[in-house]
Structure formats: C-alpha cells, structure tokens
MOPAC internal coordinates of N, CA, C and O (Angstrom, degrees):
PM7 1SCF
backbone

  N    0.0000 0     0.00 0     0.00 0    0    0    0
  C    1.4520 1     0.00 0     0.00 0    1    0    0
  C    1.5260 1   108.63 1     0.00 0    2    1    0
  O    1.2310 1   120.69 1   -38.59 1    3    2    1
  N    1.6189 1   116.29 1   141.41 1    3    2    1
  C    1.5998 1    91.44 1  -171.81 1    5    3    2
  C    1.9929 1    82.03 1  -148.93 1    6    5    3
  O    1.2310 1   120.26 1   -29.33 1    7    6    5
  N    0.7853 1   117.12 1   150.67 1    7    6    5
  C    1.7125 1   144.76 1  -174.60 1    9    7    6
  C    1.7124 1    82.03 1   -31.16 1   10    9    7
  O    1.2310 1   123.94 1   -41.30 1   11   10    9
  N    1.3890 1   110.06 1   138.70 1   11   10    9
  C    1.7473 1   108.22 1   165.88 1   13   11   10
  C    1.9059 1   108.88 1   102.69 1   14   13   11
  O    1.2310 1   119.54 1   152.73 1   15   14   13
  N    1.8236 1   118.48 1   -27.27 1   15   14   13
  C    1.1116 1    92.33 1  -154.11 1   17   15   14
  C    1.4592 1    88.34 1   -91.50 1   18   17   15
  O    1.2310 1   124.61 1     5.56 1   19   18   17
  N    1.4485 1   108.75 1  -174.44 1   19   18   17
  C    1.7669 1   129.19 1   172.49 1   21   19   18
  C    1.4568 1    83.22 1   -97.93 1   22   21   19
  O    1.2310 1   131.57 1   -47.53 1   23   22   21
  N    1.9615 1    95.26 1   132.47 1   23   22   21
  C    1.0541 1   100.79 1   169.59 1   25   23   22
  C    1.7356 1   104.60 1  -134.59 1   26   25   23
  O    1.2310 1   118.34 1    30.44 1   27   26   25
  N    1.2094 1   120.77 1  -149.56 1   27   26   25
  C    1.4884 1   109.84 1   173.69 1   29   27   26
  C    1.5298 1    77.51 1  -170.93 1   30   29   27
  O    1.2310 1   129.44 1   -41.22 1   31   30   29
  N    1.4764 1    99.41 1   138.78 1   31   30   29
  C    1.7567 1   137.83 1  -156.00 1   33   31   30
  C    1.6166 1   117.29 1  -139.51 1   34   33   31
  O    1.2310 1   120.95 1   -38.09 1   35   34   33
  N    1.3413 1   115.79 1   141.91 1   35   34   33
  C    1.5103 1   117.94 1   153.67 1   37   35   34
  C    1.4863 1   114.20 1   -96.19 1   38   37   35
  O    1.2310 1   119.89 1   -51.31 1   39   38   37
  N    1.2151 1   117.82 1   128.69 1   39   38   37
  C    1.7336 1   118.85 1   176.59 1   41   39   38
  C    1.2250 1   116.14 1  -136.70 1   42   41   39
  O    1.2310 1   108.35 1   -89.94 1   43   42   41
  N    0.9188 1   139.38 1    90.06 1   43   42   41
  C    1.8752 1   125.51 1   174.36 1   45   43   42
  C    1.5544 1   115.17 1   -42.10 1   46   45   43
  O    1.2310 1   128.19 1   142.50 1   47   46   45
  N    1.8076 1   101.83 1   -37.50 1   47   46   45
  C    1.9036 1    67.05 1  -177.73 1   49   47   46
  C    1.3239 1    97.30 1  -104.59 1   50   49   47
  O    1.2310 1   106.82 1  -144.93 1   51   50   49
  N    1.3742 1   142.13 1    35.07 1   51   50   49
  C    1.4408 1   108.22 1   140.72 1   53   51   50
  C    1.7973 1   127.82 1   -73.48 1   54   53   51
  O    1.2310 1   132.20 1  -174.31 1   55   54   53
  N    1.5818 1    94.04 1     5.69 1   55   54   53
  C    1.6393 1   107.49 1   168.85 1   57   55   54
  C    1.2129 1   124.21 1   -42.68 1   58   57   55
  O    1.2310 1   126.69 1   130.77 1   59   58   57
  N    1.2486 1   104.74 1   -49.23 1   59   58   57
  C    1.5816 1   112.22 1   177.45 1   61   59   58
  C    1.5840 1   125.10 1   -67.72 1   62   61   59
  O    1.2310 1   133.33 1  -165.16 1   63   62   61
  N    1.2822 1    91.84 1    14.84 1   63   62   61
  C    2.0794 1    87.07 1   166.45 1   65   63   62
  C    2.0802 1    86.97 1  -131.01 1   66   65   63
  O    1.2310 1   122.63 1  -166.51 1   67   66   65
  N    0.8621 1   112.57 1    13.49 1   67   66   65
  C    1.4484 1   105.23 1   160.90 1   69   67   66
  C    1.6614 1   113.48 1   -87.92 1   70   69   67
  O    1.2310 1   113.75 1   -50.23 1   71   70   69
  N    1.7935 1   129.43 1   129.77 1   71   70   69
  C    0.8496 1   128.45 1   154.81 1   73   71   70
  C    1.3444 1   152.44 1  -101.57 1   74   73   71
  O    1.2310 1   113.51 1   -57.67 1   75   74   73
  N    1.5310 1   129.87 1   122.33 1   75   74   73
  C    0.9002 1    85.36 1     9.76 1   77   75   74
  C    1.9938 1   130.39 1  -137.09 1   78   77   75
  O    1.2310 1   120.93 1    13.63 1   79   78   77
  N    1.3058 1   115.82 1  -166.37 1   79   78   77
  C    2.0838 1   120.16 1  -130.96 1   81   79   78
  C    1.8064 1    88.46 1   -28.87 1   82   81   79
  O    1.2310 1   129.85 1   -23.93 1   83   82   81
  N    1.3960 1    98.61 1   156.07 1   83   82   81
  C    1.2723 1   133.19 1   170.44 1   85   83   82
  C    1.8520 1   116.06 1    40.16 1   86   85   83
  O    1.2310 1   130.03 1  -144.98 1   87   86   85
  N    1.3647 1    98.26 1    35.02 1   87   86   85
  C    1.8597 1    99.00 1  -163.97 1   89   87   86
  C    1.9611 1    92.64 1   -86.66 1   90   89   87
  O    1.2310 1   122.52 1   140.90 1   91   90   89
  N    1.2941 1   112.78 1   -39.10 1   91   90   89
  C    1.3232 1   106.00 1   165.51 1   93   91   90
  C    1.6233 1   147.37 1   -58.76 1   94   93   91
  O    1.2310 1   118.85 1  -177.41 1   95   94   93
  N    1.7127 1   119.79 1     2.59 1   95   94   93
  C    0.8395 1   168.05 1   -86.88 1   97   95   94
  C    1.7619 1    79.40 1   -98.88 1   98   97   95
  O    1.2310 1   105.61 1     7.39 1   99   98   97
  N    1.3425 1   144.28 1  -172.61 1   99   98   97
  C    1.1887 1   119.42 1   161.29 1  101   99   98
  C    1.3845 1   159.36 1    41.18 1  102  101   99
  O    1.2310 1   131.87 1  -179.86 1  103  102  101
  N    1.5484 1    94.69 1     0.14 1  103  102  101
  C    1.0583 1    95.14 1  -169.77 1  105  103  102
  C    1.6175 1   102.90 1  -128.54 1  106  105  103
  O    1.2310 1   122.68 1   -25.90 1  107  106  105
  N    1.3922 1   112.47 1   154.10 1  107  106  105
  C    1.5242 1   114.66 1  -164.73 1  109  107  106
  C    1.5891 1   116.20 1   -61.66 1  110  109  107
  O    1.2310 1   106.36 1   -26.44 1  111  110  109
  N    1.2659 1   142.95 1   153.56 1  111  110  109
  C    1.4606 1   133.85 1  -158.51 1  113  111  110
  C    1.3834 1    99.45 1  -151.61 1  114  113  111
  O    1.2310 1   108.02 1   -49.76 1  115  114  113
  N    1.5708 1   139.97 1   130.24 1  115  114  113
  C    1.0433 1   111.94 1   161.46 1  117  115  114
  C    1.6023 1   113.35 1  -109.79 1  118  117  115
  O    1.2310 1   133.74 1     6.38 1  119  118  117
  N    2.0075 1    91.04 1  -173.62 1  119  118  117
  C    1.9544 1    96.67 1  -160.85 1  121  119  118
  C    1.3693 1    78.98 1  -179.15 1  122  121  119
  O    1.2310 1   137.15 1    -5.52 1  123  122  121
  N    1.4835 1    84.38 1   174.48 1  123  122  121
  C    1.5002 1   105.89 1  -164.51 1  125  123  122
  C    1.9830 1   122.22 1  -107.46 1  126  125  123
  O    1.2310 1   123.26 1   -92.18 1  127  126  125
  N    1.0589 1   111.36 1    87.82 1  127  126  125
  C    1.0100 1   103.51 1  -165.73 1  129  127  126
  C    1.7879 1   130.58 1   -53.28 1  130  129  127
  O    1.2310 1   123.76 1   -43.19 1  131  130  129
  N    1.1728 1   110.40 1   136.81 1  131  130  129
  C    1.6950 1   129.09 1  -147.92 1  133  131  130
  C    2.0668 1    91.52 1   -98.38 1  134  133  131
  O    1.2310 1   119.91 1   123.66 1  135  134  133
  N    0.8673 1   117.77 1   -56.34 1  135  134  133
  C    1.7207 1   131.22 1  -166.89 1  137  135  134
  C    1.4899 1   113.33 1  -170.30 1  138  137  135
  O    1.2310 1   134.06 1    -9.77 1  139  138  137
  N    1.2538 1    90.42 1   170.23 1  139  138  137
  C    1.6377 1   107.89 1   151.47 1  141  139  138
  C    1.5289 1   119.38 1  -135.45 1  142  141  139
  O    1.2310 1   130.92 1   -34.83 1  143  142  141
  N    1.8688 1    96.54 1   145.17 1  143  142  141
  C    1.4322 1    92.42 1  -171.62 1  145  143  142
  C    1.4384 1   108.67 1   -89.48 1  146  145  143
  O    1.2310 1   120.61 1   -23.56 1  147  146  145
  N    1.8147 1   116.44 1   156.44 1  147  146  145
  C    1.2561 1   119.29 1  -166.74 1  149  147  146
  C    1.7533 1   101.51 1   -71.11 1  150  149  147
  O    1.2310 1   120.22 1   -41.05 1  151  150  149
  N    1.1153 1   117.18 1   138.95 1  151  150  149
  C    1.5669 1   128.80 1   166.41 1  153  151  150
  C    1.4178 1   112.57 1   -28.00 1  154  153  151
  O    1.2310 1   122.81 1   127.33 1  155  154  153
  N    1.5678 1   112.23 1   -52.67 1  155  154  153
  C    1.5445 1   120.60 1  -172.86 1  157  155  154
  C    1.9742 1    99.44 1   -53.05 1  158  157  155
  O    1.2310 1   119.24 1   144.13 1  159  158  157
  N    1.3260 1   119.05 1   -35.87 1  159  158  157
  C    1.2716 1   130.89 1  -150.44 1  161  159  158
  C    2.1362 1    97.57 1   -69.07 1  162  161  159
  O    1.2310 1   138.20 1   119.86 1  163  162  161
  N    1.6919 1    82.33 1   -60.14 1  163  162  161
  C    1.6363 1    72.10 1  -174.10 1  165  163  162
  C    1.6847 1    97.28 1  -126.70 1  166  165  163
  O    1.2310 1   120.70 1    -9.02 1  167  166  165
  N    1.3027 1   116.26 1   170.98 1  167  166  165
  C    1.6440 1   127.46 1   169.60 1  169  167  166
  C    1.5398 1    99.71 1   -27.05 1  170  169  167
  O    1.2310 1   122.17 1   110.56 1  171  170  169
  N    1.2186 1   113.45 1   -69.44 1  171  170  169
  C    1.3974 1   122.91 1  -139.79 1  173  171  170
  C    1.5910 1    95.26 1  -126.16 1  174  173  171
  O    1.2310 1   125.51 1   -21.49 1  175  174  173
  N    1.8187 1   107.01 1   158.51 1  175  174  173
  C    1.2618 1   117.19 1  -168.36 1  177  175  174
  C    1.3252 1   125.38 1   -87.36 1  178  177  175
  O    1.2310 1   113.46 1   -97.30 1  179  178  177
  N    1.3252 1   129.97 1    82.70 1  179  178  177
  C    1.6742 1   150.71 1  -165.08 1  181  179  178
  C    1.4287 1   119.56 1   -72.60 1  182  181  179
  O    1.2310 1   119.00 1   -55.64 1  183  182  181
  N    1.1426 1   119.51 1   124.36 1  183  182  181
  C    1.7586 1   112.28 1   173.97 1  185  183  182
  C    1.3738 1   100.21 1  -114.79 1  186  185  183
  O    1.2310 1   121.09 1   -42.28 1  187  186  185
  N    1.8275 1   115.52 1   137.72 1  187  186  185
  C    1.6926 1   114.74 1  -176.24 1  189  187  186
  C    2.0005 1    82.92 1   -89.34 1  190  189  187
  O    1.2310 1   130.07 1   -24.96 1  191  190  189
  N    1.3574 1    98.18 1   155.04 1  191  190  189
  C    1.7080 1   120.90 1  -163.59 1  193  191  190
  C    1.5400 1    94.35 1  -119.13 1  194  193  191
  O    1.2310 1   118.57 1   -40.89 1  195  194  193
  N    1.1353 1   120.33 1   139.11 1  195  194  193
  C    1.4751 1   127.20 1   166.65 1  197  195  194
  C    1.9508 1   108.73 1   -96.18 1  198  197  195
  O    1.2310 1   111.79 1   -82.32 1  199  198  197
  N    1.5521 1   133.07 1    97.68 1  199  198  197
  C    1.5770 1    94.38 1  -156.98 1  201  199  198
  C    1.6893 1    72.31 1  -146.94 1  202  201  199
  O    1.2310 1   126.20 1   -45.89 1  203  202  201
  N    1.2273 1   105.68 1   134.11 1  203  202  201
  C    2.0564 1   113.31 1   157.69 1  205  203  202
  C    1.6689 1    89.26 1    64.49 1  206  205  203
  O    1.2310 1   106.87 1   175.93 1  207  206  205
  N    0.9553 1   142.04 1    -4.07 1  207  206  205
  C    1.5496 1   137.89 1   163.11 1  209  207  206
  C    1.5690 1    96.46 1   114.48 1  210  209  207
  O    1.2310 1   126.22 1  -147.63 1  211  210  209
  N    0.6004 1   105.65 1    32.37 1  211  210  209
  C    1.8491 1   105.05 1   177.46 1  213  211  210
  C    1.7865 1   115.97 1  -149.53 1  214  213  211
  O    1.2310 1   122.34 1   -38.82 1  215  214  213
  N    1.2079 1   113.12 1   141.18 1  215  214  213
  C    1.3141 1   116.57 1  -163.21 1  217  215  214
  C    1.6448 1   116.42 1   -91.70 1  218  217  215
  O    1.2310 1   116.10 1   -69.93 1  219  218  217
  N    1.2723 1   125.02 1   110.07 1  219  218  217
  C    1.4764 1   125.23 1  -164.77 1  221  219  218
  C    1.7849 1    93.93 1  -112.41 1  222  221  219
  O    1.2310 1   132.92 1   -33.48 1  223  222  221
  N    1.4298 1    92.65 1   146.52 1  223  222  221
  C    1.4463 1    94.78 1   175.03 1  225  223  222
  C    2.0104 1   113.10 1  -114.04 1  226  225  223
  O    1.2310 1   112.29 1   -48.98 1  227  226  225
  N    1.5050 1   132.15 1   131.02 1  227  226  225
  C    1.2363 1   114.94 1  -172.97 1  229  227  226
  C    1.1885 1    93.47 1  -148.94 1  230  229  227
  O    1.2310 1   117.67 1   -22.27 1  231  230  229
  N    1.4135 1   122.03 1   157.73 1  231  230  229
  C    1.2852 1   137.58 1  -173.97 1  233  231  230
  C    1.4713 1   129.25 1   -53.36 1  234  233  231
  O    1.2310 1   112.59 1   -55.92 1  235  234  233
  N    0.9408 1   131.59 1   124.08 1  235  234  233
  C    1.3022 1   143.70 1  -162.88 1  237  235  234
  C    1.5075 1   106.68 1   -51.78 1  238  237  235
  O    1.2310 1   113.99 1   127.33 1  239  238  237
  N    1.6569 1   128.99 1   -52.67 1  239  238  237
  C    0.8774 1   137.84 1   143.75 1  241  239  238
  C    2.1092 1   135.67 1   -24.63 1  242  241  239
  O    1.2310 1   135.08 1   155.34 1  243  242  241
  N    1.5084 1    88.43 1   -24.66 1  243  242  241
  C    1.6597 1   101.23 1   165.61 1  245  243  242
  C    1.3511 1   111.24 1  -110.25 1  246  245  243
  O    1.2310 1   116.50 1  -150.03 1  247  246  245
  N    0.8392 1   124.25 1    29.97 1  247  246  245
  C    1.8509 1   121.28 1  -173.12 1  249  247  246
  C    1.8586 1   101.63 1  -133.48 1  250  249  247
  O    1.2310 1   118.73 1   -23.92 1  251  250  249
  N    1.0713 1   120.04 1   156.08 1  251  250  249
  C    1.3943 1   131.18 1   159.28 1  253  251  250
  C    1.5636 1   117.06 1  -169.80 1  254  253  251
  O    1.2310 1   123.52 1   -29.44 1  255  254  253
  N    1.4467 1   110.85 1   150.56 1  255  254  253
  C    1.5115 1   116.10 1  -178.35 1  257  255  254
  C    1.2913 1   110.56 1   -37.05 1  258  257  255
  O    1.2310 1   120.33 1   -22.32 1  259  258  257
  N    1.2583 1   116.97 1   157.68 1  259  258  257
  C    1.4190 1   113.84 1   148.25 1  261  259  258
  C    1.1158 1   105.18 1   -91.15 1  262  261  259
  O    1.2310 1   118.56 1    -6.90 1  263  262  261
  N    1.8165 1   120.35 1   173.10 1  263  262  261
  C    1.2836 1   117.27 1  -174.16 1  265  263  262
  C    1.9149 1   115.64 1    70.44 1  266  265  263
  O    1.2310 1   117.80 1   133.37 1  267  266  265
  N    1.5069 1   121.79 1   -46.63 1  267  266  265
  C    1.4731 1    97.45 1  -162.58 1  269  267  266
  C    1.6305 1   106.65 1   -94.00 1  270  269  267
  O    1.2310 1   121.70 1    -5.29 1  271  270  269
  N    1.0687 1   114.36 1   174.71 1  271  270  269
  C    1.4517 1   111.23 1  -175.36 1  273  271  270
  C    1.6240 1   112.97 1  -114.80 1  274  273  271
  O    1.2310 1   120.10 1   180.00 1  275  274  273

C-alpha cells in the first residue's frame, strides 16, 4: 500500500459521519489512503485514511488495495 492508492478499510470511528452515527459499524468503507505511520511511532501498524473529508486512522491489518488480489 503506498500514499495515493484507493483502498477499502474497517474503522469504528469513521462511524461518526455515518447516518445515522456508527449504524455502518463493520462494515468495509472505502477512502483514500494518506500514509503510513513508521512502527517506531506507535505500538502497532496504522494507516492515516482520507474518508467523508476527515482523516481516520485504522490498522494496517484492516485495510487493503483496491483492485489487488
């Protein structure tokens, strides 16, 4: 995954621009992925999300390209 692609993500708090808040809860969403933060930065491996105009951050492990298989 690298800064720029469309990806599709699980996030709880991008819930809160679902109406209405959090009724989509689970379920895959896509957005545009912004970065990833370096490992040293936090515990665990984070990607910032571009999604509804606001920036959500969710686990690297819940995210994948669109398009690749």
């Amino acid at each position: 995954m690298n800064a720029g692609d469309l990806i599709k993500f699980k996030c709880i708090g991008a819930g809160r621009t679902d109406s209405p808040p959090y009724s989509q809860d689970g379920e895959w969403r896509i957005g545009l992925m912004l970065g990833q933060r370096k490992k040293e930065d936090t515990p665990f491996h984070v990607v910032d999300i571009y999604y509804r105009g606001i920036v959500v951050i969710s686990l690297s492990e819940n995210c994948c390209v669109i398009g690749e298989k």
